[in-house]
ZAPATOR-715418 format. One line per 2 residues: number of its first residue (from 1); their letters; for each residue x, y, z of C-alpha. Coordinates in steps of 0.05 Angstrom, whole numbers, plus 5000, padded with zeros to 4 digits. Each point is the difference from the previous one (the first is absolute). Example, Ala and Ser with C-alpha at 12.3 -4.5 7.8 and 13.67 -1.06 7.14 Angstrom:
ZAPATOR-715418
1 = AS = 5246/4910/5156  5027/5069/4987;
//
This chain:
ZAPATOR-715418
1 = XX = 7812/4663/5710  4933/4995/5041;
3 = XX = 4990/4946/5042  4956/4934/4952;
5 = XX = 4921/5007/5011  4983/4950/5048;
7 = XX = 4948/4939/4980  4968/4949/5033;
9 = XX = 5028/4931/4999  4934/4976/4975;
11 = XX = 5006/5012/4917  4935/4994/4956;
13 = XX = 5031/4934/4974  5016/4974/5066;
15 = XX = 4918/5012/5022  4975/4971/4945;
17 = XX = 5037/4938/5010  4983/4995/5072;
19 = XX = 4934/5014/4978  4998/4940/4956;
21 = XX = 5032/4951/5057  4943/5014/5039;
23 = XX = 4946/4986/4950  5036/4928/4982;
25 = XX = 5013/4994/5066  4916/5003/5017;
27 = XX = 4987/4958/4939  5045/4951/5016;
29 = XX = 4968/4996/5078  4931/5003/4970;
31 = XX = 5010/4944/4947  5038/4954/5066;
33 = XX = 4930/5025/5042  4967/4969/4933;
35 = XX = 5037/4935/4995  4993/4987/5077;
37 = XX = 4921/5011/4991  5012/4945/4948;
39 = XX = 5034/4951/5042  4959/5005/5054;
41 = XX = 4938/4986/4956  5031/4928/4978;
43 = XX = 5015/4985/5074  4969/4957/5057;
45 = XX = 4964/5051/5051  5059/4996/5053;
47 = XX = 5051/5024/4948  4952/5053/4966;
49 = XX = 4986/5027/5075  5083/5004/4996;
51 = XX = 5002/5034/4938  4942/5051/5019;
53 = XX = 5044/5018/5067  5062/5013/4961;
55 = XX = 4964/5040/4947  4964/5038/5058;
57 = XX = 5075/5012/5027  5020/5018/4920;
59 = XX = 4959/5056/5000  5001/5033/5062;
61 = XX = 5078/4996/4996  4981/5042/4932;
63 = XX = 4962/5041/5030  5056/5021/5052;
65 = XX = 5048/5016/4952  4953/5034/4958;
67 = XX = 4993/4965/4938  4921/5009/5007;
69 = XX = 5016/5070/4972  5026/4981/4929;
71 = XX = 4933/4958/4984  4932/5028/4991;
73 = XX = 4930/5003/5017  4979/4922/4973;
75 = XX = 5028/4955/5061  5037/4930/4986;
77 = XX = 4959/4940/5009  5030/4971/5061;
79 = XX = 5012/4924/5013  4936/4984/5041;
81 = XX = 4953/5023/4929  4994/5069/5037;
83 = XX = 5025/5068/4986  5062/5037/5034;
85 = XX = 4956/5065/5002  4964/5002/5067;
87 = XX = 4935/5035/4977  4998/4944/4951;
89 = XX = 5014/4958/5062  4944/5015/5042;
91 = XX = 4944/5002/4942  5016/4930/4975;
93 = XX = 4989/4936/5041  5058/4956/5001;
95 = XX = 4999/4932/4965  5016/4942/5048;
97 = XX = 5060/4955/4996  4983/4930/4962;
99 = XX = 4991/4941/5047  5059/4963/5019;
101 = XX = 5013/4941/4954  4956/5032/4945;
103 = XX = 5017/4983/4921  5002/5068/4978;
105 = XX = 4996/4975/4917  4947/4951/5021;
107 = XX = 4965/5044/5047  4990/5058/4954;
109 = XX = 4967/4938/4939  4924/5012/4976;
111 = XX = 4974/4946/5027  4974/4979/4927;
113 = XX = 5066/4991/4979  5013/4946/5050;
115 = XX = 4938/4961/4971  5001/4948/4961;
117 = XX = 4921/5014/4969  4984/5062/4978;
119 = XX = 4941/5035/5053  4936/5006/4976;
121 = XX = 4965/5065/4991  4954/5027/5050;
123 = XX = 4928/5004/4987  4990/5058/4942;
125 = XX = 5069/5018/5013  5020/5059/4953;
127 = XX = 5059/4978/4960  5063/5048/4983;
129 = XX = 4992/5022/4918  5060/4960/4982;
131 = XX = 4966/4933/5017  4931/5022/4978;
133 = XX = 4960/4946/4961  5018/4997/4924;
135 = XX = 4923/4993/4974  4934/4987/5041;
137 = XX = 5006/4925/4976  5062/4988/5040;
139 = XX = 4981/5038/5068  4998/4954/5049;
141 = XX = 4936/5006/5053  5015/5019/5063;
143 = XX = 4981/4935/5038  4977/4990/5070;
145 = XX = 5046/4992/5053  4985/4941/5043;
147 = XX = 5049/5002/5054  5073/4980/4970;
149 = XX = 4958/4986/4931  4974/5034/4941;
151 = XX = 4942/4976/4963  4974/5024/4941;
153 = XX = 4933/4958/4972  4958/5020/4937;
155 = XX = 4933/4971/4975  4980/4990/4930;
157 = XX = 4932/5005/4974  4980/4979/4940;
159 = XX = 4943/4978/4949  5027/4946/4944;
161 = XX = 4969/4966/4939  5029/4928/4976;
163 = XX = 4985/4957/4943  5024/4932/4999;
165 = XX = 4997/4954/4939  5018/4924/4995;
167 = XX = 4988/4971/4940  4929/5007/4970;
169 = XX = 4979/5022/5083  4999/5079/5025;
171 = XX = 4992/5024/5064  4992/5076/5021;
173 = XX = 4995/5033/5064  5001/5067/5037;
175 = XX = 5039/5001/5068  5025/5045/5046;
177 = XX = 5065/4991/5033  5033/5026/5063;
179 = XX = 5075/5003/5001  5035/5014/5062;
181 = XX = 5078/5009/5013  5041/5015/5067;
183 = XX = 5066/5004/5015  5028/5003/5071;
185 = XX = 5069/5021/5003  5054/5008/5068;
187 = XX = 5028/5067/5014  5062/4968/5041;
189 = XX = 5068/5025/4999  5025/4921/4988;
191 = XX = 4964/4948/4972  4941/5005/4959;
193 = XX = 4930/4965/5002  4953/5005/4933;
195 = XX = 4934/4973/4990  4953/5001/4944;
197 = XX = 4938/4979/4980  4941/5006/4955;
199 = XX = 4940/4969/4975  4938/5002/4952;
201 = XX = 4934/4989/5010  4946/4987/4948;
203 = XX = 4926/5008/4988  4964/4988/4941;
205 = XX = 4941/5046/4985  4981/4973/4930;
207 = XX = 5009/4943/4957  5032/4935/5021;
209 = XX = 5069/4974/5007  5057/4979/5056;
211 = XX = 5014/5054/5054  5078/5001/5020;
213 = XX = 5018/5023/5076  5064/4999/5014;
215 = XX = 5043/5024/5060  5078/5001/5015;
217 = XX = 5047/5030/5056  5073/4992/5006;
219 = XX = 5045/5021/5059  5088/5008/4989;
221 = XX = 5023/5014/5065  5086/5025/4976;
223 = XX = 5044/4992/5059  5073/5040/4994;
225 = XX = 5043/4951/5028  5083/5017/5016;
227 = XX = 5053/4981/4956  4957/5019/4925;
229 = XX = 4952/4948/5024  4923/5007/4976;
231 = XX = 4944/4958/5025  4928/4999/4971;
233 = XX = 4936/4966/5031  4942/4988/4954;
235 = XX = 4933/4975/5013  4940/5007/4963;
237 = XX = 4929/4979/4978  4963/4993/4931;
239 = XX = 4918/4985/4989  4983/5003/4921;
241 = XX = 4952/4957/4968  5022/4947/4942;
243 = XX = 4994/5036/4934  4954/4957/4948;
245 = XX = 5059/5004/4946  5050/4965/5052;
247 = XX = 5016/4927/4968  4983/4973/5073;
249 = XX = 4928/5033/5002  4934/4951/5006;
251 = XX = 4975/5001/4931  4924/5030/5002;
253 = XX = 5012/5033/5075  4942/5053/5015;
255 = XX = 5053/5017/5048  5084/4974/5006;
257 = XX = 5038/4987/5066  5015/5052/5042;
259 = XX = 5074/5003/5018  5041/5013/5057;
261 = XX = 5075/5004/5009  5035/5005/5064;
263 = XX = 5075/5030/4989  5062/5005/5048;
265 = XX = 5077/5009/4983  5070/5028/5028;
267 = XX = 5056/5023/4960  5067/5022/5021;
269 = XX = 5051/5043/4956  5071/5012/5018;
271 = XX = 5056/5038/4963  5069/4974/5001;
273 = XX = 5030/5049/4967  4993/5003/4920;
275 = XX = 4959/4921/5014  4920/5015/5021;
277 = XX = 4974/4932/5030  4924/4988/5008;
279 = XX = 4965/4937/5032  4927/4998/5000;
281 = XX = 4947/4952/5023  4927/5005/4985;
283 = XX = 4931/4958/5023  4941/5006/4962;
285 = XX = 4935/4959/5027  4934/5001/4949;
287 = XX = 4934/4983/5011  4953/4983/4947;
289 = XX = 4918/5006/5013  4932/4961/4968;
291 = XX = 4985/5020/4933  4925/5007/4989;
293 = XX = 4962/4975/4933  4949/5037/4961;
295 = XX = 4958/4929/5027  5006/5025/5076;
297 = XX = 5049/4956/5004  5069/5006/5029;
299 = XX = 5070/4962/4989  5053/4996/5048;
301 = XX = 5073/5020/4990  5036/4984/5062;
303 = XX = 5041/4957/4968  5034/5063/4973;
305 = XX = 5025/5025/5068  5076/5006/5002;
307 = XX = 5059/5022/5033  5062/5027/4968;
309 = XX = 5061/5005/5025  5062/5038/4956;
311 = XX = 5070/5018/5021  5040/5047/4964;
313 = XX = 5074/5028/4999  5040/5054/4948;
315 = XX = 5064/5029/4998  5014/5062/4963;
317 = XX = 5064/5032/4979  5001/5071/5004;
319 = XX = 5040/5033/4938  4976/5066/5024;
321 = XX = 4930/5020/5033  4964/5011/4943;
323 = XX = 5017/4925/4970  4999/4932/5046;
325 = XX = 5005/4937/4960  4975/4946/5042;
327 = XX = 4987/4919/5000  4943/4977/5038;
329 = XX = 4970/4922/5007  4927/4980/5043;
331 = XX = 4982/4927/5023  4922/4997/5021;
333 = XX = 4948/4944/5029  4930/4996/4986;
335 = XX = 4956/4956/5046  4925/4991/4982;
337 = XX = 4955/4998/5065  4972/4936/4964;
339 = XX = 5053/4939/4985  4956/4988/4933;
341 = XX = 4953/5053/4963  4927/4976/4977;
343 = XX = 5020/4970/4945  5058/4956/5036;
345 = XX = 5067/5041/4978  5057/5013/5050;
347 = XX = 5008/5076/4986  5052/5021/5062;
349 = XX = 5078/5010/4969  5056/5041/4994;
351 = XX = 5027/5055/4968  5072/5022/4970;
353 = XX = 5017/5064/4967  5062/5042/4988;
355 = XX = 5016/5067/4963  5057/5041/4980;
357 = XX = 4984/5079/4986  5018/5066/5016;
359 = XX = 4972/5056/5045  5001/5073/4969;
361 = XX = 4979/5065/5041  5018/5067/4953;
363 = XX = 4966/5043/5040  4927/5029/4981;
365 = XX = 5011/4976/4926  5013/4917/5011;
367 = XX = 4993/4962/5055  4986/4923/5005;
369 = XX = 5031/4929/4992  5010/4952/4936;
371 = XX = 5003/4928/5010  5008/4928/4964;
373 = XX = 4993/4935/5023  4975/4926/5005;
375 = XX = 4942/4978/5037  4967/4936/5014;
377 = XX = 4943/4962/5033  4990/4923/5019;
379 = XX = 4936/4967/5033  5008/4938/5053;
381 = XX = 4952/4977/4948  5028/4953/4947;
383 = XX = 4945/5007/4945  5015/5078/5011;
385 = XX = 5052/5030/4946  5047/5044/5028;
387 = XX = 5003/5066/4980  5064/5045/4981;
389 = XX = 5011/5069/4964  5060/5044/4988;
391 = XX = 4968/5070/5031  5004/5070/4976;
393 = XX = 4983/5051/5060  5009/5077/4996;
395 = XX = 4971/5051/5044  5020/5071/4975;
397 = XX = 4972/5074/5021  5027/5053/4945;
399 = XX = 4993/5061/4979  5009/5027/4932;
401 = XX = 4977/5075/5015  4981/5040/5054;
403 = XX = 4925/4985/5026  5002/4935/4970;
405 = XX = 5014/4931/5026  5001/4928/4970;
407 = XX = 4988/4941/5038  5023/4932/4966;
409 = XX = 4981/4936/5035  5029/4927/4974;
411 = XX = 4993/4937/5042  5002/4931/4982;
413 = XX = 4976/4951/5050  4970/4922/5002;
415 = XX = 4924/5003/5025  4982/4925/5028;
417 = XX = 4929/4967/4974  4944/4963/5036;
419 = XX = 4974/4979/4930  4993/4926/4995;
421 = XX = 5068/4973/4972  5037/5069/4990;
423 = XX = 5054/5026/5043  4996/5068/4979;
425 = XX = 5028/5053/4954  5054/5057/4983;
427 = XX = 4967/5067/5012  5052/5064/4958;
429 = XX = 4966/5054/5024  5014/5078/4968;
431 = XX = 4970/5064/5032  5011/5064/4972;
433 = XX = 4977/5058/5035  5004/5080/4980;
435 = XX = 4990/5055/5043  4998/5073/4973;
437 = XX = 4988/5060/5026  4955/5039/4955;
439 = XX = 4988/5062/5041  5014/5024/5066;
441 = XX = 4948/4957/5031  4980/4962/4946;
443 = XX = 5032/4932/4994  4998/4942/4943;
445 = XX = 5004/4941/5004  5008/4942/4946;
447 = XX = 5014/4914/5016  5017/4948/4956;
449 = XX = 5012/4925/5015  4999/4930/4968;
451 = XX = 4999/4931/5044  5023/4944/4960;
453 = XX = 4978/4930/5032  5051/4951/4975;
455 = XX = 4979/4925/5021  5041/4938/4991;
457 = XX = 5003/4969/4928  4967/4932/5032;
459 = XX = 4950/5051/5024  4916/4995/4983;
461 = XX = 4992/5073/5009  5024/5051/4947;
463 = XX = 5037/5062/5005  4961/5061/5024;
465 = XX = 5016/5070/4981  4980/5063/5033;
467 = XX = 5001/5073/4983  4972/5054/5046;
469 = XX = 5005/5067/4983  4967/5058/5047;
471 = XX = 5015/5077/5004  4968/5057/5046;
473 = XX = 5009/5067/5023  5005/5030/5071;
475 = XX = 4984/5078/5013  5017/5027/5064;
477 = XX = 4948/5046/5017  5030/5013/5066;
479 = XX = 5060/4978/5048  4939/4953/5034;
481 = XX = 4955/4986/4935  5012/4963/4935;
483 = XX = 4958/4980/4937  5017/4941/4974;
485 = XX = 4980/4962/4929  5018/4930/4966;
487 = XX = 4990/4955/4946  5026/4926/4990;
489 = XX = 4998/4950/4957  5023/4929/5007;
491 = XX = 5005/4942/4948  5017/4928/5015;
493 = XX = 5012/4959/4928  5000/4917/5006;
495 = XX = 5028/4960/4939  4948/4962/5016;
497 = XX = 4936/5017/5022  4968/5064/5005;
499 = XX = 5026/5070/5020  4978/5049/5052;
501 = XX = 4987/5077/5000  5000/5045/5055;
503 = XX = 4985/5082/4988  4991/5040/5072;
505 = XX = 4996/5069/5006  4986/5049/5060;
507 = XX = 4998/5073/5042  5019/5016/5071;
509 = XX = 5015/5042/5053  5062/4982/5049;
511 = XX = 4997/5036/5073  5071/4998/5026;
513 = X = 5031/5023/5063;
//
């Protein structure tokens, strides 16, 4: 027999295994290259600048045993963020090392996320699609940035008609009115300050009858306290003159008293868990001018200047955050400037009130607060009745549909006297007001109230009721322009005595910024 063909040791099977153990073998160096790059990443800069050496050493000890070979053109990212191809190498600049002691999850933060208010926009800042305005109605102006603030003012010009009638006596006149609004609002990452104000001016041009200025600006400065702890600081001021309807008004006035209130508080909210505590105390200082008689004449009212005090706690329960039932009781102190009034009555006393309710916030569709109480008031004055009232307050924003939103307003409250021999009266109080969004910039709007004036049953005076009822409509004819129109009426029935009309109606353009 011949001698056995001779073969290599090397068999097709044995090569193609050896030629699998060195591909795992270079994936399972490359995916250890990968998870050191990893480590390295969540390190402090001393222990990354370790990891980068021995992944430096990795590969070159790869490259000596020629490993580089089984692995193509696209290089390994390499533990320093650079690539283990040198051409790669010299074309792209390396990134430093973090600075020692550096959070790298807080470090690498938007620094909007760390803030508690949301930044405002820059001036004409062009937003991103997704958070474009809805309608023209609901784009916000731009504003004017005033250092750390945003302000955004608008004026209101506009020509109105009124007709009053009292009885068998009407009175008509043509007036023009300026309306102007600002609102000056923080851009800080913590804390927020917010003040508004506007005002009206009037002018009659025609006709004869009482012209009404009236001005008001409020400041809320929040401070984001530790521990779930909210502060707020209020102060504001309020000029309006004394309507003729108010039970308090001189009788025959060619013009009322012009009032001013002077208004400071501080509140403080805490959560304790599933308990929300809130303490509150506010001041409230009025002044009351001279009236002035159709004679030329004019009557003082001094001895309507007051100071109020009121101090006021709740605690709510929180069954979940869309449903805080909460009990909440007030003690307040009234001092007249004046121990007696002009007619010889002790009018400073105090004030007691408490109210259980329930706070709801679904969202867009229902948000508000529901409350029912007790409330009384009691004069130093003995031949002055007290004064007491279970109460019925609501204050709800909803939302049946899209583009429309219903504002219902309920407050009961006890409004003092300076009529000879009366202490004062209940006022129940309902405002009902719809918003609706007709068009893209067209906007309606339609209110609806009644006051009902509920005096003592030992009283002289007899219960008042008034209706208003006004609607108007708001185009925007640009992001900076609007037209605005409205008509109101107002009706105040006596059960004795006689009633008073009201019909107003007028056009205007508002500038806003």
């Amino acid at each position: 027999m011949g001698q056995p063909n001779q073969t290599s040791s090397v068999t097709p099977l044995r090569a193609m295994s050896r030629a699998v153990s060195f591909v795992a073998f270079g994936c399972l160096l490359l995916s250890q290259t990968a998870a050191f790059a990893q480590s390295a990443s969540a390190q402090p800069a001393s222990s990354r600048s370790a990891a980068s050496q021995d992944n430096r050493t990795t590969y070159s000890a790869a490259s000596v045993a020629g490993f580089d070979d089984a692995t193509d053109d696209t290089a390994a990212p390499a533990a320093n963020g650079t690539t283990a191809n040198a051409d790669d190498t010299q074309q792209r600049p390396a990134i430093p090392d973090a600075q020692a002691g550096d959070d790298i999850t807080g470090s690498i933060l938007d620094e909007d996320i760390r803030r508690l208010n949301t930044r405002e926009a820059p001036l004409d800042e062009t937003l991103p699609r997704r958070r474009a305005a809805e309608s023209a109605s609901k784009e916000e102006t731009p504003g004017i940035p005033i250092g750390t603030f945003v302000l955004r003012p608008s004026v209101t010009q506009s020509i109105n008609t009124e007709t009053t009638k009292d009885g068998n006596t009407t009175q008509r006149r043509a007036f023009l009115e300026t309306d102007a609004a600002a609102t000056l609002t923080s851009d800080w990452g913590r804390h927020q300050l917010t003040v508004t104000s506007e005002g009206a001016w009037q002018k009659n041009v025609s006709g004869e009858g009482e012209e009404q200025p009236s001005f008001k600006i409020n400041s809320d400065l929040r401070l984001d306290l530790p521990d779930d702890t909210t502060a707020h600081l209020i102060a504001g001021y309020n000029f309006y003159r004394e309507d003729t309807d108010d039970p308090d008004a001189i009788t025959n006035a060619a013009q009322q008293s012009d009032v001013q209130e002077f208004s400071a508080g501080a509140s403080v909210q805490r959560d304790f868990g599933i308990l929300r505590g809130t303490t509150a105390l506010a001041l409230t200082r009025s002044i009351y001018s001279d009236a002035k008689l159709s004679n030329g004449t004019t009557v003082s009212l001094s001895d309507r200047n007051q100071t109020t005090g009121t101090l006021r706690g709740r605690v709510g329960y929180e069954l979940s955050p869309a449903l805080i039932p909460f009990i909440e009781a007030n003690i307040g102190r009234t001092v007249y400037d004046e121990t007696q009034d002009s007619a010889g009555y002790e009018r400073s006393g105090h004030s007691y009130g408490a109210k259980a309710g329930v706070e709801v916030d679904l969202g867009e569709k229902l948000k508000g607060e529901v409350g029912v109480g007790y409330e009384m008031a009691d004069f130093e004055d003995s031949r002055l009745s007290s004064i007491d009232t279970a109460t019925l307050d609501a204050s709800l924003l909803w939302s049946p549909i899209r583009g429309t939103d219903v504002n219902l307003d309920l407050q009961t409250s006890i409004q003092p006297s300076t009529t000879a021999g009366e202490s004062g009266y209940v006022s129940h109080a309902l405002t009902t007001t719809v918003t609706h969004q007709l068009r893209d910039n067209l906007v309606g709007t339609m209110i609806g109230g009644v006051i009902w004036r509920d005096y003592p049953t030992d009283s002289t005076i007899n219960d008042e009721l008034v209706y208003t009822a006004a609607t108007g409509l708001t185009w925007n004819i640009n992001r900076y322009l609007d037209l605005t129109s409205t008509l109101g009426y107002e009706l105040t029935t006596r059960e004795e005595g006689t009633d008073s009309q009201q019909w107003r109606a007028g056009v205007g353009l508002k500038l806003k910024r």
